[in-house]
ZAVONU-267779 format. One record per residue: x, z, y of N, C-alpha, C, O, CB in turn. Coordinates in steps of 0.02 Angstrom, whole numbers, plus 50000, padded with zeros to 5 digits. Glycine has a CB too. Example, Ala and Ser with C-alpha at 12.3 -4.5 7.8 and 13.67 -1.06 7.14 Angstrom:
<recs>
    n.xx    n.zz    n.yy   ca.xx   ca.zz   ca.yy    c.xx    c.zz    c.yy    o.xx    o.zz    o.yy   cb.xx   cb.zz   cb.yy
   50660   50390   49716   50615   50390   49775   50660   50390   49835   50712   50423   49834   50565   50452   49776
   50642   50354   49888   50684   50357   49947   50645   50394   50002   50670   50402   50057   50704   50286   49970
</recs>
This chain:
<recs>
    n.xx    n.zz    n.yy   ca.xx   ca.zz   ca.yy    c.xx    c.zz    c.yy    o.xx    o.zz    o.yy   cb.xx   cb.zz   cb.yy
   50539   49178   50655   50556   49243   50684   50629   49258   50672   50656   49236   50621   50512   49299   50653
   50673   49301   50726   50711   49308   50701   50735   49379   50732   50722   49400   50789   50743   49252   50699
   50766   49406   50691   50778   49484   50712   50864   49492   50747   50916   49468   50725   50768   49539   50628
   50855   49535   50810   50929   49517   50838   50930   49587   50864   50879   49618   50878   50941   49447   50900
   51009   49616   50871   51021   49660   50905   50989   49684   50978   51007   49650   51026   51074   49649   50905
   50952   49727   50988   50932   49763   51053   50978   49739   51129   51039   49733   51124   50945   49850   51035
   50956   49731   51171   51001   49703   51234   50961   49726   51275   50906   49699   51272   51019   49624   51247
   50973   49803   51349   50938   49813   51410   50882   49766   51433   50825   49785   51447   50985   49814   51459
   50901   49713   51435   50832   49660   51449   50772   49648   51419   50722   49618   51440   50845   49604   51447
   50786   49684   51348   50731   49679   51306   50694   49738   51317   50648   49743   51276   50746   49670   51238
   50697   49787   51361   50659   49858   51387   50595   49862   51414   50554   49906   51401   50693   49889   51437
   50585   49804   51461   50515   49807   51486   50458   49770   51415   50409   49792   51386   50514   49755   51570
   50481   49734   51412   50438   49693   51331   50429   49759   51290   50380   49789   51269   50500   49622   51270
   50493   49769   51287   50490   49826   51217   50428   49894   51233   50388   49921   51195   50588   49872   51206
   50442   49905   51304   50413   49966   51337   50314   49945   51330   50271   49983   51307   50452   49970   51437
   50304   49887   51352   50236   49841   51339   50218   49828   51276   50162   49803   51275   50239   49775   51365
   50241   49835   51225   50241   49817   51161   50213   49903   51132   50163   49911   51098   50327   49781   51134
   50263   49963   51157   50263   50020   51132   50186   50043   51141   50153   50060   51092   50318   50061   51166
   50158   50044   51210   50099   50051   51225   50050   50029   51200   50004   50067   51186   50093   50041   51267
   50048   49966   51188   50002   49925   51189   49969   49940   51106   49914   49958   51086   50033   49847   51211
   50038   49920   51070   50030   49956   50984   50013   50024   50972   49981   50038   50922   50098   49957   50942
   50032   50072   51016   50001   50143   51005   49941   50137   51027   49907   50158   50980   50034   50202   51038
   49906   50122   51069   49830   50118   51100   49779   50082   51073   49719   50082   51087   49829   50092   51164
   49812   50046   51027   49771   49999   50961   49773   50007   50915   49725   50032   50886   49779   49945   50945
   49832   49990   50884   49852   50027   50819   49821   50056   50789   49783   50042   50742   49889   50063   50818
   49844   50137   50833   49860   50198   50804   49780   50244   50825   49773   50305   50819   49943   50231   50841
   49724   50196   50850   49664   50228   50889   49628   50245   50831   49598   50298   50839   49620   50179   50942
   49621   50216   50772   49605   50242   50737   49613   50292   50687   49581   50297   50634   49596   50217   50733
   49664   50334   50710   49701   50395   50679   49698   50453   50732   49690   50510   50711   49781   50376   50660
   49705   50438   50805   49724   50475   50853   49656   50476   50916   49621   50428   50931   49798   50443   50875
   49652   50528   50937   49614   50539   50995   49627   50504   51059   49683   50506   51084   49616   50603   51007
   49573   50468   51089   49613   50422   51159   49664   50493   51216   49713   50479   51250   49520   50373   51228
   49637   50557   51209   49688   50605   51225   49767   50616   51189   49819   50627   51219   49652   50662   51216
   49758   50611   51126   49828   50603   51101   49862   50527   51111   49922   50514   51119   49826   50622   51023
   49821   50495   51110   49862   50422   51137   49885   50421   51185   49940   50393   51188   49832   50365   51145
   49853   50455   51253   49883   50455   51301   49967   50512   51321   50013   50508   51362   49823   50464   51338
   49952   50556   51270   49988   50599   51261   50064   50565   51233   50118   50572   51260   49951   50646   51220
   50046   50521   51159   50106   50483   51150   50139   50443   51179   50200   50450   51186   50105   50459   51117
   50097   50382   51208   50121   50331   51249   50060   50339   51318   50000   50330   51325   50123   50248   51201
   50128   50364   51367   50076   50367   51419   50066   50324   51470   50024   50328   51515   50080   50417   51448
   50117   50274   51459   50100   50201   51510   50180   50197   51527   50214   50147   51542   50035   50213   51598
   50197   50256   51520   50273   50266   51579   50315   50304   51528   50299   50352   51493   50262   50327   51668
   50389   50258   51531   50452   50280   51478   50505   50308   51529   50519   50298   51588   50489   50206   51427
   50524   50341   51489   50598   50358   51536   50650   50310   51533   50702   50323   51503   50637   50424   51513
   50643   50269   51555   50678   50210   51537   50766   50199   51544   50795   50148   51525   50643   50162   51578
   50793   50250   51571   50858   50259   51564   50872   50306   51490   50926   50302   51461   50884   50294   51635
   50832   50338   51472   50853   50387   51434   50821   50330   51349   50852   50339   51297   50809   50481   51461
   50778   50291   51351   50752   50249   51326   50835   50204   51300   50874   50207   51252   50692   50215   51381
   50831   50169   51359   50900   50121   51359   50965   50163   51305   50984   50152   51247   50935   50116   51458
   50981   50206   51351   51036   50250   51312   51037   50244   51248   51075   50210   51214   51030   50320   51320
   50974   50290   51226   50971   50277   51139   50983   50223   51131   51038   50205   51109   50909   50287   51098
   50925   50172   51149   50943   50116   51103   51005   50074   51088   51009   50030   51045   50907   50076   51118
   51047   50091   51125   51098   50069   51132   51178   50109   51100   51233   50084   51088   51088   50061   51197
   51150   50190   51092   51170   50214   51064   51166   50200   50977   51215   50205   50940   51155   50256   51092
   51093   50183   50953   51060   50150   50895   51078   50100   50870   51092   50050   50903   51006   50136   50903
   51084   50104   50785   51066   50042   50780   51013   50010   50802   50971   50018   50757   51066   50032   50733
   50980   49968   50860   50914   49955   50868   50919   49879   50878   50962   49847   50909   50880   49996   50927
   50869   49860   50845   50848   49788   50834   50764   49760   50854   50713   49794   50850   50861   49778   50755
   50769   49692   50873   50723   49683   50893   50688   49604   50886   50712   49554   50912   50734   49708   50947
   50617   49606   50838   50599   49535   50813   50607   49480   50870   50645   49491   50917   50522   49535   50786
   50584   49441   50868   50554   49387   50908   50533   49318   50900   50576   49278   50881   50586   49382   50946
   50495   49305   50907   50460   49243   50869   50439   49197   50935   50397   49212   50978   50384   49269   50815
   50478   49141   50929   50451   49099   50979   50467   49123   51077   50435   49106   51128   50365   49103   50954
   50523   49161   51070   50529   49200   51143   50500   49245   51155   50510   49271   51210   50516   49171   51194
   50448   49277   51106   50417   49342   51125   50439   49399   51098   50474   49382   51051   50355   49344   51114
   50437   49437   51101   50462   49505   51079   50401   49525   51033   50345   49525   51059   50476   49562   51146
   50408   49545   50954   50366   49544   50914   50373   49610   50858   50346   49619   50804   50370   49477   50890
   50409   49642   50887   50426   49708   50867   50512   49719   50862   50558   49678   50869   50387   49722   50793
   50513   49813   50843   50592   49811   50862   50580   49890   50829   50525   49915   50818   50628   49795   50964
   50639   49918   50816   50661   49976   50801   50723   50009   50794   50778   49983   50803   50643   49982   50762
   50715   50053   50783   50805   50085   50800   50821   50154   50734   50772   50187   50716   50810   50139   50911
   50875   50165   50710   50916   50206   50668   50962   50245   50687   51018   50219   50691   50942   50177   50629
   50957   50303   50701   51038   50304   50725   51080   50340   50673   51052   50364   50624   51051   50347   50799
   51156   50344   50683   51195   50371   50633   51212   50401   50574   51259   50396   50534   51206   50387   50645
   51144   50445   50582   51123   50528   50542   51105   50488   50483   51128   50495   50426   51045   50590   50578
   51046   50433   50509   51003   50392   50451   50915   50408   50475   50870   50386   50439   51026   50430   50355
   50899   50443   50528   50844   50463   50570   50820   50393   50595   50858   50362   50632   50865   50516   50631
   50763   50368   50579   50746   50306   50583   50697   50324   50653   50643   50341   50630   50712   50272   50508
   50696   50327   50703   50679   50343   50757   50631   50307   50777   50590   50350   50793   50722   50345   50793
   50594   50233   50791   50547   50174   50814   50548   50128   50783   50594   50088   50776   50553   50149   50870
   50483   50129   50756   50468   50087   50714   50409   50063   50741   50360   50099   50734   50467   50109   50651
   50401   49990   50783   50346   49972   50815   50335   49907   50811   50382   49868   50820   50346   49989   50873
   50277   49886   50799   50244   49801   50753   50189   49786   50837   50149   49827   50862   50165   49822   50632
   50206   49715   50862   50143   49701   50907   50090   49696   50874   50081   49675   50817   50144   49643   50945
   50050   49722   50918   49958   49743   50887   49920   49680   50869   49864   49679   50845   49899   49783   50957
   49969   49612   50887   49913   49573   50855   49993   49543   50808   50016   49487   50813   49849   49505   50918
   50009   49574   50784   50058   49536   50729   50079   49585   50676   50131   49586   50644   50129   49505   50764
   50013   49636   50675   50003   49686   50601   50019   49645   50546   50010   49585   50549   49920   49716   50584
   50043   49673   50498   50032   49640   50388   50052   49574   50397   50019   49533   50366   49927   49632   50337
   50117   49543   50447   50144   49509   50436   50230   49499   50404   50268   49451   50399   50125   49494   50477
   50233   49564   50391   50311   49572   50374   50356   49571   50425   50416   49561   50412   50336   49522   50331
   50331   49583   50504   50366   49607   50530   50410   49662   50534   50469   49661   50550   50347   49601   50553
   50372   49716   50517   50392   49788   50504   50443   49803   50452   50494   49837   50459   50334   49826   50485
   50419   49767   50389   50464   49768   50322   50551   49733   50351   50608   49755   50348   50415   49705   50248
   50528   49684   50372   50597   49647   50387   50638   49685   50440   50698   49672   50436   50584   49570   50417
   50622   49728   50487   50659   49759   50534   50675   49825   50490   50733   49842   50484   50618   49769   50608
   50627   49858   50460   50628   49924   50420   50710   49894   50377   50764   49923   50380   50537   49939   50358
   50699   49840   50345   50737   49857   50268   50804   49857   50304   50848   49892   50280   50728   49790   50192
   50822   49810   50375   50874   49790   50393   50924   49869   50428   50985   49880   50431   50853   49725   50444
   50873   49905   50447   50893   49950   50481   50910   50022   50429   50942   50072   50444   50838   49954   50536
   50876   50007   50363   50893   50061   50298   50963   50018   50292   51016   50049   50286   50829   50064   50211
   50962   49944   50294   51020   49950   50258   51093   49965   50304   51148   49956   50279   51024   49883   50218
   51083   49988   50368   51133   49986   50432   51194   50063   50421   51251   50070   50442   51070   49996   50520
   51149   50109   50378   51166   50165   50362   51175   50187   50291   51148   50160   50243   51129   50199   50390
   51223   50248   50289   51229   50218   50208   51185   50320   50198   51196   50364   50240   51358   50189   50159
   51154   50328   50155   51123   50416   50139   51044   50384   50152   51020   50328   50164   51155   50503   50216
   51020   50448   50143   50959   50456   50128   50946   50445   50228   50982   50465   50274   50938   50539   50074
   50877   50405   50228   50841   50393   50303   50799   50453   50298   50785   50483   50246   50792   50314   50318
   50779   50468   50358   50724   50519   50386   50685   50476   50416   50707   50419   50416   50746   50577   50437
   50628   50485   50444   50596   50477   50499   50511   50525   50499   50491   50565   50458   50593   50392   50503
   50478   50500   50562   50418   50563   50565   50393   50518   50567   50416   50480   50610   50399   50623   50615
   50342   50496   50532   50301   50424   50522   50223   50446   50551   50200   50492   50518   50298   50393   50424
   50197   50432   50584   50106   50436   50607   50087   50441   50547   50118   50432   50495   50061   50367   50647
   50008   50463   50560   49951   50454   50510   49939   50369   50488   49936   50351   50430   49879   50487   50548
   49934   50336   50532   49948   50278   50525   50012   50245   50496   50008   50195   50461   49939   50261   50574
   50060   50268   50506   50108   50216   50478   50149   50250   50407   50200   50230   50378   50168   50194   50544
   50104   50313   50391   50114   50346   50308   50110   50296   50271   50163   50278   50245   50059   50399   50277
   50054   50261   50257   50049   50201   50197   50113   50150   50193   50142   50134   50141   49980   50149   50213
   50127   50130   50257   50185   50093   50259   50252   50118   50257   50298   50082   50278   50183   50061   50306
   50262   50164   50238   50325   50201   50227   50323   50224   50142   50363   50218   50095   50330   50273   50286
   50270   50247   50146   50243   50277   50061   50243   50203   50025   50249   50210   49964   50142   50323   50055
   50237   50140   50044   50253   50104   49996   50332   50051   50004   50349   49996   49982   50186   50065   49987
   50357   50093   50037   50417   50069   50041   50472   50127   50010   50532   50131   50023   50428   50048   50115
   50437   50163   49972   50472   50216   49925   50485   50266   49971   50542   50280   49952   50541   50192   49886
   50472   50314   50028   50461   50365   50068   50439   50415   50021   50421   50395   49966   50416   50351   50123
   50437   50482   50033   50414   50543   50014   50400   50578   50081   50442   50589   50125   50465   50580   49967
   50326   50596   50084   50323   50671   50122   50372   50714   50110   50390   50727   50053   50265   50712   50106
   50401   50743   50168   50416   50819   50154   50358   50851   50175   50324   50874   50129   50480   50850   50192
   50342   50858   50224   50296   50903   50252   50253   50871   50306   50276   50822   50334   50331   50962   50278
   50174   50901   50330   50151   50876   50397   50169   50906   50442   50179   50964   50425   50092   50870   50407
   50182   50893   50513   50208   50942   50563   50156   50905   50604   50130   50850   50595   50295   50945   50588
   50145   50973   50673   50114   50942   50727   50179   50933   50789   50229   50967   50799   50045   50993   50750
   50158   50882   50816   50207   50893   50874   50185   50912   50931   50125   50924   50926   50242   50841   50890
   50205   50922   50985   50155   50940   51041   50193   50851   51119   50241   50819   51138   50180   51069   51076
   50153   50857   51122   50163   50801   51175   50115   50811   51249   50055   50801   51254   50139   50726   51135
   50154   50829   51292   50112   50872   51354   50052   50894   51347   49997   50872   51365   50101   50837   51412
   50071   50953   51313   50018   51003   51290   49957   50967   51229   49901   50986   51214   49975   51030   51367
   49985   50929   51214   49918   50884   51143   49974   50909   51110   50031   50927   51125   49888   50774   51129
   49923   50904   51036   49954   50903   50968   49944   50834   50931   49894   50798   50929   49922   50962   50923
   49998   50826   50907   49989   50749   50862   50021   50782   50784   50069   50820   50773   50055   50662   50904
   49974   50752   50742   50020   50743   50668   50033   50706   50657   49999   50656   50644   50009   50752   50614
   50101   50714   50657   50147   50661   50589   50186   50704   50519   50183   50763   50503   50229   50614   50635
   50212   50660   50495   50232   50691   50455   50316   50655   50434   50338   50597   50434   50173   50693   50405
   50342   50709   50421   50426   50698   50383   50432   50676   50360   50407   50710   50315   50463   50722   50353
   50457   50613   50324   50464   50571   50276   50542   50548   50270   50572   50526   50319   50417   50518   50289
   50567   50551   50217   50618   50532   50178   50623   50467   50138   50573   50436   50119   50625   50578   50141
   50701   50442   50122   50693   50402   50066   50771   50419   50062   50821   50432   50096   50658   50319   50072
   50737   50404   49969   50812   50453   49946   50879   50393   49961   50876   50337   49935   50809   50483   49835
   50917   50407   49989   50984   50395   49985   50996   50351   49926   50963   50353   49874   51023   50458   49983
   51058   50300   49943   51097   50275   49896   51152   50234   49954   51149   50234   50015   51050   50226   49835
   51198   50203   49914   51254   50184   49957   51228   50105   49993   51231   50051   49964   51332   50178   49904
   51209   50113   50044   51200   50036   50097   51250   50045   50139   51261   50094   50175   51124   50024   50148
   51298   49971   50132   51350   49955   50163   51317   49935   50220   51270   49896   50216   51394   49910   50131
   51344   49967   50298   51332   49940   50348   51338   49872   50366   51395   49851   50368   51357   49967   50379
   51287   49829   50381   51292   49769   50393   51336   49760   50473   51333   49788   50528   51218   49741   50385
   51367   49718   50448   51432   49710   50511   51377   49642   50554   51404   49614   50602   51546   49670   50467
   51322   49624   50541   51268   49579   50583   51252   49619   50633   51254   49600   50691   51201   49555   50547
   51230   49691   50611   51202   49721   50648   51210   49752   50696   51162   49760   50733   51186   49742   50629
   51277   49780   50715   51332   49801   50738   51338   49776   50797   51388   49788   50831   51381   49791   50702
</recs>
């Protein structure tokens, strides 16, 4: 596997990947109404692009496939954090996660699912709080999660 900077071409994979992991994943946390609510088949895919590109965003791949990817941006707001549904508890996640804490230097944010709490909580995360969000008219919980700050030199790989 190897983890590489985000590139426009990687959008439709990435966009197939996003779905596919929320509708599996995350089914056992979420209502097939809130699933549809999160990932509804269809991205805005210019406004998609933008970020990521605005982002630090990175993206696995193992063997030519696209095998997860995520993005950070500036603040330290860890924004997508997404593992393919059949390549769960392989250290995919950890290896994109740690690369992208270390891209920014302060404390990361992000709003982690019910599902992906455990995997943040053992990567030294703290709740702040649960929030609901609303996603065309559904409510989803996630929750705020932090990790405290210390100085990570931006990796000039990542860049």
């Amino acid at each position: 596997m190897i983890l590489r900077n985000y590139q426009t071409s990687d959008l439709s994979a990435l966009a197939q990947l996003f779905y596919d992991t929320v509708h599996t994943v995350n089914a056992r946390d979420y209502t097939p109404e809130q699933l549809d609510a999160w990932a509804a088949g269809s991205i805005d895919w210019e406004a998609w692009d933008r970020s990521l590109q605005e982002h630090v965003s990175l993206v696995a791949v193992d063997q030519g496939i696209l095998v997860g990817f995520g993005d950070i941006d500036p603040t330290g707001y860890l924004d997508r954090l997404y593992v393919h549904k059949d390549r769960q508890g392989q250290g995919i996640g950890s290896a994109l996660c740690r690369c992208l804490e270390a891209a920014v230097p302060g404390t990361i944010v992000t709003h982690a699912s019910i599902t992906a709490k455990p995997f943040f909580e053992k990567r030294g995360y703290r709740i702040l709080r649960e929030q609901q969000v609303c996603r065309q008219g559904i409510l989803l919980t996630n929750y705020v999660m932090e990790k405290p700050g210390r100085n990570r030199p931006a990796t000039e790989a990542l860049r």
